[in-house]
ZANUNU-174012 format. One record per residue (C-alpha): x, y, z. Coordinates in steps of 0.2 Angstrom, whole numbers, plus 5000, padded with zeros to 4 digits. Last residue first. Layout:
% ZANUNU-174012
XYZ;...
This chain:
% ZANUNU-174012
507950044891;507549894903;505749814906;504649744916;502949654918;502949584902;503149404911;504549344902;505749504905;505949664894;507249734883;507649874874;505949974880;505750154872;504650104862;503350054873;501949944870;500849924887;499549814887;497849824899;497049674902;496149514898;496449344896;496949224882;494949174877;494849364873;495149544880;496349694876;496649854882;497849964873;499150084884;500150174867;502150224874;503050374866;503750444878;503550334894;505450334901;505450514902;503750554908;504150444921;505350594929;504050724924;502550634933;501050554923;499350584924;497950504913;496450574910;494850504902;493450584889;494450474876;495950564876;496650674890;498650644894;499150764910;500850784912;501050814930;501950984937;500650994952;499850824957;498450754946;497250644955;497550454956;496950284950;498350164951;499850104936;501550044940;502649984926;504349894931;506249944928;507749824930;507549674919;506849554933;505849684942;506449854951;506450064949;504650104946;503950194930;502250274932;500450294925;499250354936;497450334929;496250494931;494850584944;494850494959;493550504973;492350424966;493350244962;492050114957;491550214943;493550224939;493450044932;492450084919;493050254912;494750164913;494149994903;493250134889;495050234890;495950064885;494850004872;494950174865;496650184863;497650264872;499450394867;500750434879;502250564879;501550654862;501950804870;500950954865;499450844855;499250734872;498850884885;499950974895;499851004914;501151114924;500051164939;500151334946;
């Protein structure tokens, strides 16, 4: 049986709804997937990195559903993502999804990694 919990049980990410309206878009080209995969990777310049893909839910996922999108998470990122809001934003500066993260003490120029 699949361990899935939903956004009000444990708060480990939160979207806005920029964010879910760029997923709902972007998953049209991607029938075969159901959700975003959000995970933490080991590696970049400050010693852990985001990792995000379209993805099904694997057993013992957490399973974030706002906006009429899903986004899975496995335990072990769960951990380093609690409490993190995915935005999506767009103007004259470029465009794309931003990750705030509480957790994060530290992160490197780029905004592509961070250490906790």
């Amino acid at each position: 049986m699949s361990e899935t919990t939903t956004q009000e049980q444990t708060q480990v990410i939160t979207l806005t709804e920029a964010a879910a309206g760029e997923i709902k878009r972007l998953l049209t080209e991607e029938p075969d997937k159901t959700g975003l995969r959000m995970e933490i990777r080991g590696g970049g310049c400050s010693g852990m990195s985001y990792g995000m893909r379209f993805d099904n839910a694997q057993e013992k996922d957490h399973v974030v559903e706002a906006f009429g999108v899903k986004i899975f998470i496995d335990p072990k990122s769960a951990i380093y993502l609690k409490g993190t809001n995915l935005d999506f934003q767009g103007g004259l500066n470029g465009q794309g999804f931003v990750i705030k993260n509480p957790q994060a003490k530290g992160s490197c120029g780029c905004g592509s990694s961070f250490s906790v």
